[in-house]
N, C-alpha and C positions, 0 to 999 in steps of 0.2 A: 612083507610082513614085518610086524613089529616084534620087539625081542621084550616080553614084560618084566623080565631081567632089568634089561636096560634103564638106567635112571630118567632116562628122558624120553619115557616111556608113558608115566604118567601124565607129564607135562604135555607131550603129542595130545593125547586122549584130549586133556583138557580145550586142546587148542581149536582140535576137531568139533566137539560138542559146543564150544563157542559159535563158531562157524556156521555148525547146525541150526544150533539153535536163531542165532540171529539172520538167518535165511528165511525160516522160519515163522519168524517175526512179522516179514511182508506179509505172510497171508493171513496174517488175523484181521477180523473186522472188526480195527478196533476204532471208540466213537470218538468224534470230533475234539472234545476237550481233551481227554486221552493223548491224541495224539500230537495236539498242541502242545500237551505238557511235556512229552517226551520229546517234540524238537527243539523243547527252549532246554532243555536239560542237555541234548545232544551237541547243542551249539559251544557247551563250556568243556564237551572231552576235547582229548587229542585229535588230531586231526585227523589221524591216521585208523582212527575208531570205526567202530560201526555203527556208533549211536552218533559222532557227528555226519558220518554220511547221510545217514538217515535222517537226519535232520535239515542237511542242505538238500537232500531230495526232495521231501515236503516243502521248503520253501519253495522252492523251482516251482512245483505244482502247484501252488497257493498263488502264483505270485500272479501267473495270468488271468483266474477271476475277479483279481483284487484291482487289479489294474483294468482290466472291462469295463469294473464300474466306477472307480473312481475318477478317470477322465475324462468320461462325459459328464458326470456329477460337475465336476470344476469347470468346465468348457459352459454348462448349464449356470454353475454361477458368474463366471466371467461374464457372460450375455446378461445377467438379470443386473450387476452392475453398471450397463451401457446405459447413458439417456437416449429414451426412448422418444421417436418423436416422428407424427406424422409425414410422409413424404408423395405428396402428390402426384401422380405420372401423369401422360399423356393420356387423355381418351380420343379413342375414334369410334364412331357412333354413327349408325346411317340415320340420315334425315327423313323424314317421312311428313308429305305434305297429304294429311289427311280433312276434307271440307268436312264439317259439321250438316247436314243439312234437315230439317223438318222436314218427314215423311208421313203421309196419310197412312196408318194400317190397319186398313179396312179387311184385310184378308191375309191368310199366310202366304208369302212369298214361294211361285214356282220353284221345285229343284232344278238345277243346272239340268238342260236336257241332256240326252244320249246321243252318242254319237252315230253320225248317220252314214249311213252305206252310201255309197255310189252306181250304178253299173257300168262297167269298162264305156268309155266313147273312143271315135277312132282319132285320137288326136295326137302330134308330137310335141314330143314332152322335149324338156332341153334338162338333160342331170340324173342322178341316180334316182330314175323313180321306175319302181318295178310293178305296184301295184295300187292302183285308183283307189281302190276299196279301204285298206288300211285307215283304219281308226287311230292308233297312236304313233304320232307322226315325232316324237320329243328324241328321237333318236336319227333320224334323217333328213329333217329339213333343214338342216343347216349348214349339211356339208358342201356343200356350193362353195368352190374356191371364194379368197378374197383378194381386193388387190394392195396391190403398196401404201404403205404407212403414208396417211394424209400429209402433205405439208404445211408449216406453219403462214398463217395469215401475216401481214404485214401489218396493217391498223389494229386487226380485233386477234388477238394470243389465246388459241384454244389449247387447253390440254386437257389432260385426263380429269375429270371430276370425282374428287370423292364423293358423292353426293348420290346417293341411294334414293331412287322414287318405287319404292314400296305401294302396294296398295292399288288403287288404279289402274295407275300405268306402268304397276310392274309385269307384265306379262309379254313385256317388248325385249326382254333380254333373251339371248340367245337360247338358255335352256328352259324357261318359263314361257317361249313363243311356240315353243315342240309339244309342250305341255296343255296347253292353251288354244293350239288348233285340236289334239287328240280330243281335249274336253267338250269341245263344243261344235264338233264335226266337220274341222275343216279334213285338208289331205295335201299329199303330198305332191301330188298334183298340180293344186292351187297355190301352193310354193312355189315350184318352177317356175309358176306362170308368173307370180309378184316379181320372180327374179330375173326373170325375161322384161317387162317391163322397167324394172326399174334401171337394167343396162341399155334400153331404148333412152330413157330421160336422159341420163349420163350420156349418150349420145348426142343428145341436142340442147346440151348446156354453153352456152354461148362461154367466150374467154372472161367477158367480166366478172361472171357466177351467175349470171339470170338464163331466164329461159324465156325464146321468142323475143322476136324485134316489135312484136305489139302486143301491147298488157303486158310487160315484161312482171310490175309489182304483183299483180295479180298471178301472172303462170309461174312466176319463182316462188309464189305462197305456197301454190297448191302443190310444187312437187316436193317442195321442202316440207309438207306436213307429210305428204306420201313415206319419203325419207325414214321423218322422223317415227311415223306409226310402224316402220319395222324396225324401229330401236336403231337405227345410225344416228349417231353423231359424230363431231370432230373430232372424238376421240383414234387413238392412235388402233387401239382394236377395231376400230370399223374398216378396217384395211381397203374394201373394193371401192367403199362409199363415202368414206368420212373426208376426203376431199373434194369431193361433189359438196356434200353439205356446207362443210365450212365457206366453198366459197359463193354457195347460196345464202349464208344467212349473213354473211360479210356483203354482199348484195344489199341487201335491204336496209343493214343496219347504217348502212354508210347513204342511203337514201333518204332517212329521215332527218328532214329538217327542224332545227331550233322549232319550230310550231309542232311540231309532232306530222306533220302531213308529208305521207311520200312525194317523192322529187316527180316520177313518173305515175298520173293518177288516169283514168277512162273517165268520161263525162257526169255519170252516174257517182262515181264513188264505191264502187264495187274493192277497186283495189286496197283501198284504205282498210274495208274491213280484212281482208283476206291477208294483207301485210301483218296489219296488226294480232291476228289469231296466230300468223307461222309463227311470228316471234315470241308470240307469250309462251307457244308450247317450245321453241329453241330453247328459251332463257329455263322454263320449267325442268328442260333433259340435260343443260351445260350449265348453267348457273353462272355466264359468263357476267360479268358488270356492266360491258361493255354491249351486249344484247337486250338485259334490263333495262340501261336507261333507253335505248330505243323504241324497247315496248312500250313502257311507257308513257312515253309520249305518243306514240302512236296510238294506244286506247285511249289516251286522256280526249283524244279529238272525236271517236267514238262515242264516248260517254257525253259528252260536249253534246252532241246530236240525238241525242235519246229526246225523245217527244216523256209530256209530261205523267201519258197515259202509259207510260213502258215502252211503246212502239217505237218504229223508226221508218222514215222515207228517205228516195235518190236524197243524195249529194248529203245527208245527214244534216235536212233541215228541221231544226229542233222545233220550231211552232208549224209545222204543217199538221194537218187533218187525216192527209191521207197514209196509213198505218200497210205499210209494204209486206206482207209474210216474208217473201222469198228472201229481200234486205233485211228484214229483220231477222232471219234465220242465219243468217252469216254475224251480223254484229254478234246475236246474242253467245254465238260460238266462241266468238271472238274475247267476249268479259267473261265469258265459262274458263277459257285456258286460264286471261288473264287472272281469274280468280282461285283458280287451282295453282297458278303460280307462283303467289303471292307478292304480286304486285301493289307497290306503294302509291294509289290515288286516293290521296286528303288533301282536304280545303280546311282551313282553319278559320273561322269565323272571328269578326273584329270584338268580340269578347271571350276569344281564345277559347273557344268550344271549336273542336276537332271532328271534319263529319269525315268519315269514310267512303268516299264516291264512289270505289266502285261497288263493294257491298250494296250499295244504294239502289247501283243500279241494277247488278245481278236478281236485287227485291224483283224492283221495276220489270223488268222484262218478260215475268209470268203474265204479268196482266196486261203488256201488249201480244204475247202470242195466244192467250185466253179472246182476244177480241176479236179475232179473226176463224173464231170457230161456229159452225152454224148449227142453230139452235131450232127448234120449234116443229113444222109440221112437213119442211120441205122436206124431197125424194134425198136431199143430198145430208139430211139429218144428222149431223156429228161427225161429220167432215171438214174440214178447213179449205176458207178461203183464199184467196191469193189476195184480196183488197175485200172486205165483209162493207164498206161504205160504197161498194162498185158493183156488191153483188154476186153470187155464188157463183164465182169463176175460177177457174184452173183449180180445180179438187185436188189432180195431181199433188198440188203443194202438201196436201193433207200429212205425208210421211215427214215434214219440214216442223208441222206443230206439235206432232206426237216427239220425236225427238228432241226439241227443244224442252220441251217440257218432262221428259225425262231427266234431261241433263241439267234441271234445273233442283231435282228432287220430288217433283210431282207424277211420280211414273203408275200411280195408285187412284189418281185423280179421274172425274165422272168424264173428261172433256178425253183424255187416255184411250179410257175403254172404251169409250163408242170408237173414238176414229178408228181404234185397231180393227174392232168392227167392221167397219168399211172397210179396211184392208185388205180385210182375209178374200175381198173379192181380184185382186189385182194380180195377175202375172206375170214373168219372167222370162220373158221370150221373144227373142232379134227378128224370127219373122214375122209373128204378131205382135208387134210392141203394142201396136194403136189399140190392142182388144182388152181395153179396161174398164171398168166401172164408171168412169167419169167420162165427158163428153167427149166427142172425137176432139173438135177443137181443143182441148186440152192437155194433146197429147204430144207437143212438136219437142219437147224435150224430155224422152224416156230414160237416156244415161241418170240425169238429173235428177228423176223425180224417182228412178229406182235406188238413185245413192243413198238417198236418206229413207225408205221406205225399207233397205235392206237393213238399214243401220237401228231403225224402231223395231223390226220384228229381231233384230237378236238383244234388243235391251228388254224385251217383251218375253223374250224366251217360250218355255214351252212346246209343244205338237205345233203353234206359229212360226217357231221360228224352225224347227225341226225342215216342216213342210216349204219353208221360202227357201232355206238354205238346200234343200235338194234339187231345186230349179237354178237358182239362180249361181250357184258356184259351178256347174258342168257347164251351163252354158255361157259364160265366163269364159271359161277356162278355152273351148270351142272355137268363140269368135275371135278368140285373139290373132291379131295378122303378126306371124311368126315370122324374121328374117334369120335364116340359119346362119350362123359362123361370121355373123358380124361384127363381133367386138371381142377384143383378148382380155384375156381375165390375168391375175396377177403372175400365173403360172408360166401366162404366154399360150394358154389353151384358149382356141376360139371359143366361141358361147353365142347362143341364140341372144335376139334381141324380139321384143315384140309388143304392139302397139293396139287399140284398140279407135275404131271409129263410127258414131253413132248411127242405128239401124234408119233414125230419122233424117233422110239427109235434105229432105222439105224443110230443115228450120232456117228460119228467116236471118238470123244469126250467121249462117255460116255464107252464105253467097259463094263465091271461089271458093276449090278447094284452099283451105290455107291450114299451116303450121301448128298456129295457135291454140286450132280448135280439136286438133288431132292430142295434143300435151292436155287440155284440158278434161277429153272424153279420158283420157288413157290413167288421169291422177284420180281420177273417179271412179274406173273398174277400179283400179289398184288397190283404193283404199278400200272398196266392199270386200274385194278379198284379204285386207287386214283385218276386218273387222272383228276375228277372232282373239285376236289378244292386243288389239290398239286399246281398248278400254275395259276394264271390266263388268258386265251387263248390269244394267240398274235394278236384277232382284238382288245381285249380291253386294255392292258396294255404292256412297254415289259414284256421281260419272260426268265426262264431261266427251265433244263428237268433232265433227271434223266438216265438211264444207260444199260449195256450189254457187252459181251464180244466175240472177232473172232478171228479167226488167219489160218493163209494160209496153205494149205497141198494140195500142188500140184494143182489138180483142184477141190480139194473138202475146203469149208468153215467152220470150226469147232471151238466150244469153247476150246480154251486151255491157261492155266496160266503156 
């Protein structure tokens, strides 16, 4: 207690209600100017004050919004003094080789059909495949071990390609090939079975990269398009296969001569065309330099041979009469890829006008496979010939003009719809091959003449293609001669191998069993069962197809190089 006696009694009091009072002080809410003025006023007491505390408190508090904003303000002008000035980066960009082409549109374009059921067959499968029937396949077809990282070529340096083929032929990459059978009704099934075959080829790839000690040009085409329609290349991701490839198209490319003509040709000229289509579609998926200029010149000698009418006959005699379907179905595959490639064939004219040859001829070849189609009152009405100057023989071929002619852009065209027409009568079946629409004599190459009939009815699409593809991929998948545990895979896991050989074994062609003709029937099932995602079908995109081989004997139709 205080004594109010006491002189320093008063003084106490005062000292207290100071105290008070400027405690006090904190909780008023007082406004903003106020209290500015009171810490510039505080800043001149003693130090020891309450009104300079109070004053350095507010600064303290003031100081961090002041400074929030102020140094990004300055940092904001610092930058707006910088010269300013464009700096260009790197792009990378996928490439996209898309054709232009003039379409008849006579009608709305089929939707993508639906995918089609199966029913279980009693067959072995080689890999995780659990059930026939599945519809989308984008999640298991492709886990099938790979094998080791390809090595590099000696002459031709493959590597990875940046180079993006979008569009067409994008449906060959691993996860757009899962996508691409579910859409269009393949299975997982018919996977195994592609994978089974293509570790049979790999098996009988000779050391130099070809395949087969006869037609070597020709059987290294065909498995190398095989190859390349399930997306391998020499790239280093193609782990099982991309060594196979590379040293397939390292093969051919080291075969073409300064003239553009394979080193190893068959009498005919069969190989020529067949060289020259592997390569265009090689150089089209690697983009190698060194594959280009082989193309080439390998088409350049192609084109060389075109008859004036579009067509083509043997040995690619350019003033002959007689217009070949079967050889003409192979060249014109062949300026297809090239043409989807983008292969460099110009001639410059001696007053520097620039013609595009092969443009020219890709024109050209609608109206040689247009000439080979029959017209008028005959039973075989809108059908294709094998020779129309010889007369309506091997109908068969008929699947040879509808495709070509799709993959030309004319997939809309009057000559089209009939032949599909006549199709819808044709089956897919090893034990009745011969029970077709067309004459028995017609019939001694069925692998052949279902390769490109499978290939028209899915650019055809529709309840067509619905209906062909539920015949002919089970019994595919059926006939194949399966060798169990025959080849290690990268893991060091054995793996089925398996083969296919034709139900006609009358064709004149084959004489002794031989090699040749076993890699030939087996790159032709193979590729019917790519046909899901090797291109994509002519209602949605153009397109370009893939191959086979004929040649005349008398009145019979046979494979010969």
């Amino acid at each position: 207690m205080y004594d109010e006696n006491d002189p320093s009694y008063n003084m106490q009091e005062s000292e207290h209600d100071r105290a008070y009072n400027e405690m006090m002080k904190l909780f008023e809410n007082e406004g903003f100017f106020k209290r500015m003025k009171r810490m510039a006023n505080g800043l001149g007491m003693p130090k020891d004050s309450g009104e300079y505390k109070f004053a350095r408190l507010q600064l303290q508090r003031l100081s961090g919004p002041v400074l929030a904003i102020l140094i990004p303000l300055l940092g904001i002008t610092f930058l707006l003094t910088l010269e300013t000035k464009e700096v260009s980066k790197p792009k990378t960009q996928p490439v996209q080789i898309v054709e232009m082409t003039e379409m008849e549109i006579e009608e709305e374009p089929p939707p993508p059909p639906e995918p089609v059921e199966f029913e279980p067959i009693d067959t072995d499968f080689d890999g995780p495949v659990s059930d026939f029937n599945t519809p989308d396949m984008a999640s298991v077809v492709n886990d099938a071990p790979y094998s080791p990282k390809p090595a590099e070529a000696n002459t031709v340096a493959f590597v990875n390609s940046p180079i993006v083929m979008p569009g067409i032929v994008g449906s060959r990459s691993p996860g757009q090939r899962g996508s691409a059978l579910g859409r269009f009704g393949g299975s997982a099934a018919g996977e195994a079975t592609v994978m089974r075959a293509l570790r049979w080829l790999k098996s009988k790839q000779n050391d130099n990269g070809s395949w087969s000690d006869k037609h070597p040009t020709a059987m290294t085409g065909l498995a190398i398009l095989t190859y390349l329609a399930h997306g391998e290349t020499p790239s280093a991701d193609c782990e099982e296969f991309g060594e196979t490839v590379q040293k397939g198209i390292k093969y051919l490319t080291d075969n073409v001569k300064d003239s553009g003509r394979f080193n190893q040709l068959d009498g005919n000229m069969y190989s020529q065309l067949i060289g020259a289509y592997a390569l265009s579609e090689a150089y089209a998926m690697t983009r190698v330099p060194a594959v280009k200029d082989a193309a080439e010149k390998a088409i350049r000698v192609v084109i060389d041979g075109q008859q004036d009418g579009g067509g083509f006959d043997y040995k690619l005699v350019k003033n002959s009469t007689r217009n070949d379907l079967s050889y003409s179905g192979w060249a014109t595959q062949a300026i297809k890829a090239a043409h989807l490639a983008g292969l460099d064939i110009k001639k410059t004219l001696d007053d520097g006008t620039e013609i595009d040859l092969l443009d020219k001829a890709y024109q050209k070849c609608k109206d040689g496979i247009r000439e080979n189609c029959i017209g008028g009152s005959s039973s075989y009405s809108g059908a294709f010939s094998y020779v129309a100057s010889q007369g309506n023989t091997h109908i068969g071929l008929t699947g040879v003009g509808v495709l070509c002619l799709q993959l030309l852009g004319d997939a809309n065209c009057s000559e089209v719809k009939s032949a599909l027409d006549f199709l819808d009568g044709c089956t897919f079946s090893f034990d009745t091959w011969d029970n077709q629409p067309y004459p028995k004599g017609d019939n001694p190459s069925p692998i052949y003449y279902w390769y490109y009939i499978t290939q028209a009815k899915f650019h055809a699409g529709g309840s067509r293609w619905q209906s062909w593809n539920k015949m002919f991929q089970k019994e595919l998948i059926a006939r194949q001669n399966v060798i169990p545990q025959a080849i290690a895979d990268p893991k060091g896991d054995m793996r089925d191998i398996g083969y296919w050989q034709s139900p006609s074994q009358s064709e004149s062609y084959r004489g002794a069993a031989s090699e040749w003709t076993d890699i030939m029937d087996t790159c032709l099932c193979t590729l019917q069962l790519e046909v899901y995602y090797r291109y994509l079908p002519s209602f949605q995109t153009p397109k370009v197809t893939d191959s086979a081989v004929v040649e005349e004997d008398d009145d019979e139709i046979t494979i010969a190089f």
